[in-house]
C-alpha positions in Angstrom: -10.1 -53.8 -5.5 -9.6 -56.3 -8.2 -11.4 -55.9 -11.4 -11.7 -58.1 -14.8 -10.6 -55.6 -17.5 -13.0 -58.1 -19.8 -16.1 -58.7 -17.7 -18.8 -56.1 -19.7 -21.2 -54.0 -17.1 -24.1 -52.0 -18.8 -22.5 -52.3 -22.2 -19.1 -51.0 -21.3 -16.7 -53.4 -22.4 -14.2 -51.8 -20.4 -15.1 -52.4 -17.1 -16.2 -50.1 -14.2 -12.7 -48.4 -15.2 -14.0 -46.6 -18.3 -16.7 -44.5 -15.8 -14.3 -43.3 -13.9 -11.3 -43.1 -15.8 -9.3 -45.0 -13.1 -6.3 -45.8 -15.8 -5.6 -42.4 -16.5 -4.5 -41.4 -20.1 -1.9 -40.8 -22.2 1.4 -38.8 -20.0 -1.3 -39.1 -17.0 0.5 -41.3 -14.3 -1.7 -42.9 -12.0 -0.1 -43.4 -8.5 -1.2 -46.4 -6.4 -1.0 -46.6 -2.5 -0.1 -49.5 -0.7 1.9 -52.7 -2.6 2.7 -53.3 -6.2 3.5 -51.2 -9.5 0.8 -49.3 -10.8 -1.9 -51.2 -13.6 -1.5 -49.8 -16.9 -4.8 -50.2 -19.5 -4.6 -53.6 -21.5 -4.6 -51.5 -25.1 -2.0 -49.2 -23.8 0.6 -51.0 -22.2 4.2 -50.1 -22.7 7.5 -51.2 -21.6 8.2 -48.8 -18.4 11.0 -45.7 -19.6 9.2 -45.7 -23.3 7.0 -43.4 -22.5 6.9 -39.8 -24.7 8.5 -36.7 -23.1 5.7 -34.1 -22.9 6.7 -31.5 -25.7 7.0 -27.6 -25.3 3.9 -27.1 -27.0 1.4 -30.1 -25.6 2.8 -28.1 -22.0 1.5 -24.7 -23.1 -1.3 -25.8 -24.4 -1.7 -27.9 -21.0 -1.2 -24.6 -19.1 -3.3 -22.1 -21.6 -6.7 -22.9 -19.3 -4.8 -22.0 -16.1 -3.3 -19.1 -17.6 -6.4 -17.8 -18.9 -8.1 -18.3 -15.8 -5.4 -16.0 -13.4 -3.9 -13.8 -16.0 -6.7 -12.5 -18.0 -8.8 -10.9 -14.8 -4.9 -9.6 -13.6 -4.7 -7.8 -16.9 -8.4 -7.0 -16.8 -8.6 -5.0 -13.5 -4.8 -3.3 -14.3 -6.7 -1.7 -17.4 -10.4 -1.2 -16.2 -11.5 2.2 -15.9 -8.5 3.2 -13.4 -8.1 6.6 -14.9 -11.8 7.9 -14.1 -12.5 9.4 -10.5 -15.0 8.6 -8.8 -16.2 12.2 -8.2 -15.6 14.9 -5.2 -15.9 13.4 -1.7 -19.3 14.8 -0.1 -20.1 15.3 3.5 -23.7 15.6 5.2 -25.3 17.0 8.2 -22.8 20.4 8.3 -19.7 21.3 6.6 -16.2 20.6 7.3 -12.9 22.0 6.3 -12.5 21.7 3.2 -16.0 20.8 1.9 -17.7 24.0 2.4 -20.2 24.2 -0.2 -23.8 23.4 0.9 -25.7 21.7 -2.6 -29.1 20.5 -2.7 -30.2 17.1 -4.6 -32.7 17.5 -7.2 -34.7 14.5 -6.4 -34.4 14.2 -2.4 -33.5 17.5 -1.4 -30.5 16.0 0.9 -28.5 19.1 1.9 -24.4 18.0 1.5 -21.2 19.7 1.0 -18.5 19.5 -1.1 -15.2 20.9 -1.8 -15.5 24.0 -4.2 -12.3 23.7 -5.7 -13.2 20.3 -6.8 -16.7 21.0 -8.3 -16.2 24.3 -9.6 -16.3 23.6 -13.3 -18.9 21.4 -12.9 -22.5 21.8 -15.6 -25.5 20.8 -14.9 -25.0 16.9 -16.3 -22.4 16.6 -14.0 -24.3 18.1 -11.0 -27.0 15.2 -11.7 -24.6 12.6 -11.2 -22.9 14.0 -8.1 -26.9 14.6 -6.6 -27.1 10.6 -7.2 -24.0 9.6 -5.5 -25.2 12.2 -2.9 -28.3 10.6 -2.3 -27.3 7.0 -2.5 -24.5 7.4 -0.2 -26.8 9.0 2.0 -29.6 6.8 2.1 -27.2 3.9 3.2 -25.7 6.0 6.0 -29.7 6.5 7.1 -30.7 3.2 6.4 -27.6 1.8 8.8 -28.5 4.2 11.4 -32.0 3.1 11.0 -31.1 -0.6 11.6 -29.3 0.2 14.4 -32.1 2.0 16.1 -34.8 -0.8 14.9 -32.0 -3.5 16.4 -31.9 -1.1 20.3 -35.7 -1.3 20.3 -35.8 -4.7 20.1 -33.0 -5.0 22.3 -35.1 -3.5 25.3 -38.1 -5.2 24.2 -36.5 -8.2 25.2 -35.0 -7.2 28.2 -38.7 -6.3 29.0 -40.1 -9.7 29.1 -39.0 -12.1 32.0 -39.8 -15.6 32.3 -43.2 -14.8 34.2 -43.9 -11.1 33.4 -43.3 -7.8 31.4 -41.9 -4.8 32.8 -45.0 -2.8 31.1 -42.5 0.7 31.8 -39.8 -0.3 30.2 -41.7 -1.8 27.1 -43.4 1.2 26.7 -40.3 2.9 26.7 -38.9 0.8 23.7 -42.3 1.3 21.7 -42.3 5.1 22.2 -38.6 5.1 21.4 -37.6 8.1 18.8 -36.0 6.2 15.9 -34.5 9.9 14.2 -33.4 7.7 11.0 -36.3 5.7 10.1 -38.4 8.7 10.5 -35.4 9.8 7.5 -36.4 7.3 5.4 -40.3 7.1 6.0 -40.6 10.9 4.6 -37.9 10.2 1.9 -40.6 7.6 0.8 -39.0 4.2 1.6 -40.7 1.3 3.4 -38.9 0.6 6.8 
């Protein structure tokens, strides 16, 4: 590509050069492929070897973006809130060894358990936030369950329709289905 450093496109007296910043700048080398030494800008031209060695401080301040950018969320996540737990495990349906406590959520009245020696100096504030982790955890374990029963009903109402006909049986099998878990959620008061 050969271009007239003096021709003047759109007002640039540059060239096409000056929108892309094909020269580079100053201690920017520009490599070229294929034959001859690389251009160097009209204004800017030194002998080659004259150039300035980069100092110590132009190269930190070079690096300061990139050091921002993977040392500040290192530092960030070693410090974050690593010292606060994120509560007793619980467990749902019926206890197991060690989580032998039954408690009742406030808002949902989900039965879980819990480990007693890890709630036992627990007030009422603290209760609250364990019923909410409670109930959120659970409603994702329905909810999954739910999709997985929605996805099986489907399943077989596609395997009921052929090319020319519908097994009328086994589609009324998949609409009287018992989906357990969405039944869950419809009386917990969620759309499904």
């Amino acid at each position: 590509m050969n271009v007239d450093a003096n021709c003047t496109t759109g007002g640039f007296d540059t060239g096409p050069g000056f929108v892309f910043n094909l020269g580079g700048g100053p201690g920017v080398r520009v490599h070229q492929f294929g034959g001859g030494a690389p251009r160097r800008r009209p204004g800017t031209a030194q002998p080659p070897g004259s150039e300035q060695q980069p100092s110590l401080g132009s190269t930190l301040s070079n690096l300061l973006p990139l050091l921002l950018l993977f040392v500040l969320p290192l530092f960030s996540s070693l410090f974050s809130s690593s010292s606060s737990s994120a509560g007793p495990s619980v467990v749902f349906e019926q206890p197991r060894h060690p989580h032998t406590k039954e408690h009742i959520s406030s808002r949902l009245k989900v039965h879980y358990y819990v480990n007693p020696e890890e709630v036992h100096d627990y007030n009422l504030k603290k209760w609250r936030q364990l019923d909410e982790q409670a109930e959120r955890q659970y409603i994702h374990a329905v909810s999954v369950r739910c999709q997985q029963e929605e996805y099986q009903q489907r399943k077989m109402m596609e395997d009921a329709q052929g090319w020319f006909y519908i097994d009328q049986e086994l589609m009324d099998k998949a609409r009287r289905m018992e989906m357990k878990s969405c039944s869950k959620l419809k009386k917990m008061g969620f759309n499904v």
